[in-house]
One Martini backbone bead per residue (centre of mass of N, CA, C, O) as a GRO file, in nm:
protein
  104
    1UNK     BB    1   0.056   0.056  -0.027
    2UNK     BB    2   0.255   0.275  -0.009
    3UNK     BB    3   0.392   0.210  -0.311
    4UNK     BB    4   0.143   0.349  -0.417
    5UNK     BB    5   0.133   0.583  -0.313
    6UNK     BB    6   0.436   0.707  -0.375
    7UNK     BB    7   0.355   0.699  -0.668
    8UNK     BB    8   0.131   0.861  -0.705
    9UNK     BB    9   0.298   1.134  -0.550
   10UNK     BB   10   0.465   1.149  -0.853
   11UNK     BB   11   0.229   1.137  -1.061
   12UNK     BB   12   0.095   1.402  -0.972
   13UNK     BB   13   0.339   1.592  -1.032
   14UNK     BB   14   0.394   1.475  -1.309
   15UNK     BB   15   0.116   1.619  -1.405
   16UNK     BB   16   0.021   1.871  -1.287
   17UNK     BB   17  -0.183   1.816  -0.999
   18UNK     BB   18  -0.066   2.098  -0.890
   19UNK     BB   19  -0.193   2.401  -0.760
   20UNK     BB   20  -0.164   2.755  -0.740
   21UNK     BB   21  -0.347   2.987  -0.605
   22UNK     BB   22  -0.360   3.361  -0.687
   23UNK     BB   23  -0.485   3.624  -0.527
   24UNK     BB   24  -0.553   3.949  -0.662
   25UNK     BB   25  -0.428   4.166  -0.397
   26UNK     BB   26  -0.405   3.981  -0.159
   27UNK     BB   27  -0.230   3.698  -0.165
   28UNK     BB   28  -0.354   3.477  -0.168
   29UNK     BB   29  -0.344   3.117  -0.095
   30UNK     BB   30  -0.391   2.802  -0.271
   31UNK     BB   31  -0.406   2.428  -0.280
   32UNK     BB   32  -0.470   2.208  -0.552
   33UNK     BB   33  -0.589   1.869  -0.618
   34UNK     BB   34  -0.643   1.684  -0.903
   35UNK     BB   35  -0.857   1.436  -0.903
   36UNK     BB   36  -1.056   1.240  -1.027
   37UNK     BB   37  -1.376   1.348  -0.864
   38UNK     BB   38  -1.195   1.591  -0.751
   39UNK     BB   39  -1.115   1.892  -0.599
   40UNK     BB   40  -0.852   1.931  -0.324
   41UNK     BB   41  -0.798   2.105  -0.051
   42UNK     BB   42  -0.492   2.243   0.066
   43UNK     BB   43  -0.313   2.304   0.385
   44UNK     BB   44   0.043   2.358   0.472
   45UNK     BB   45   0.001   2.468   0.776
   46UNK     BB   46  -0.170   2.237   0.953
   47UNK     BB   47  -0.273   2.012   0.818
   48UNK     BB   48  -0.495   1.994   0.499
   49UNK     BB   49  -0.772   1.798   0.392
   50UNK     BB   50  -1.082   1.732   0.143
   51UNK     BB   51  -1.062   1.400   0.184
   52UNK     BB   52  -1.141   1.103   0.278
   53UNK     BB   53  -0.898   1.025   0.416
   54UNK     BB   54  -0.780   1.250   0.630
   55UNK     BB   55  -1.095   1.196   0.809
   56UNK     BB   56  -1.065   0.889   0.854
   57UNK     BB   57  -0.718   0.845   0.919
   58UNK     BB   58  -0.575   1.108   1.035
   59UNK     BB   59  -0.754   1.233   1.231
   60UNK     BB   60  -0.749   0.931   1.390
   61UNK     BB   61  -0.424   0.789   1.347
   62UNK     BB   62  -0.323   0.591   1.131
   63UNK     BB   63  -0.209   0.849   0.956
   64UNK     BB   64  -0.003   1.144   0.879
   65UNK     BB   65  -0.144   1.134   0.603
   66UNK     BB   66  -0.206   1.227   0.255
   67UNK     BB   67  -0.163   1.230  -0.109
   68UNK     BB   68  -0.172   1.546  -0.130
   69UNK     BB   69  -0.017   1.652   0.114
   70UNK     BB   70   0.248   1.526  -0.035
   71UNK     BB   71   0.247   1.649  -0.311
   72UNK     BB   72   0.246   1.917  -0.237
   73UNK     BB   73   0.538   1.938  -0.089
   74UNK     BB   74   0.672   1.780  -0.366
   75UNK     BB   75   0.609   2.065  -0.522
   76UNK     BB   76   0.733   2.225  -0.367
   77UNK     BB   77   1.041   2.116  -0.361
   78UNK     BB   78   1.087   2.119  -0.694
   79UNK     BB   79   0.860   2.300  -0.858
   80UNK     BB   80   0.593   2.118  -0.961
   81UNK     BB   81   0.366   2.327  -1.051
   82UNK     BB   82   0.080   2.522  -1.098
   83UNK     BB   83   0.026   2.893  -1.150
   84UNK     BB   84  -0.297   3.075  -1.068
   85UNK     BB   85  -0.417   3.386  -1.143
   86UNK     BB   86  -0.653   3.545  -0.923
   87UNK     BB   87  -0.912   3.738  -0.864
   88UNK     BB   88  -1.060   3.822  -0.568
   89UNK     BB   89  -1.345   3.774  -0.710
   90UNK     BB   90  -1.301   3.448  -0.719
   91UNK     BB   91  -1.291   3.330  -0.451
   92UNK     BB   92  -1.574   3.258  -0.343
   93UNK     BB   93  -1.622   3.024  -0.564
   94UNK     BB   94  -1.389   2.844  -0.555
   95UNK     BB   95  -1.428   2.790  -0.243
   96UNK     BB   96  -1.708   2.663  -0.282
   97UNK     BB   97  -1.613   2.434  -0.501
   98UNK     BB   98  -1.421   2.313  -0.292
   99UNK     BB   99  -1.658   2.306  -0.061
  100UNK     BB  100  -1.896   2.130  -0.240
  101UNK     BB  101  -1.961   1.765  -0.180
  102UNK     BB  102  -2.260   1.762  -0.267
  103UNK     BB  103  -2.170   1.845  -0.562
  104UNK     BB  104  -1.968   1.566  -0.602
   0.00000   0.00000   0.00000
């Protein structure tokens, strides 16, 4: 399991499903994962993630992670991310579509 899940945050890194959104003129900044059924919000100062790996294994203590937060490390230490620049006015929208689990 350990191998497999190693793969996928190498490979979702490579595949550059790791974006920095970049808010301006506030300079908020928003890190996410492109995932198979879903984008995925991570905070990579607390850590969180909003994939159900995250709620059921890391915050119970399966598990130190998921491999969103690992990609993201991985994307920051490398560099190897997309960052995509938007204006604050697209903030509330796309936070609520990053975090409005019922319609995904």
């Amino acid at each position: 399991m350990k191998v497999r899940e190693s793969r996928s945050v190498e490979e979702i890194v490579k595949m550059r499903h790791v974006k920095k959104y970049v808010f301006r003129p506030s300079g908020r900044v928003r890190w996410i994962v492109v995932g198979r059924h879903r984008d995925y919000i991570v905070f990579t100062n607390v850590p969180y993630c909003s994939c159900d790996d995250f709620f059921f294994r890391v915050i119970h203590g399966s598990k130190p992670n998921c491999y969103h937060i690992e990609a993201v490390k991985l994307a920051m230490q490398t560099g190897s991310y997309e960052t995509i620049e938007e204006s604050d006015e697209w903030y509330d929208k796309l936070m609520e579509e990053w975090t409005n689990f019922a319609k995904q």
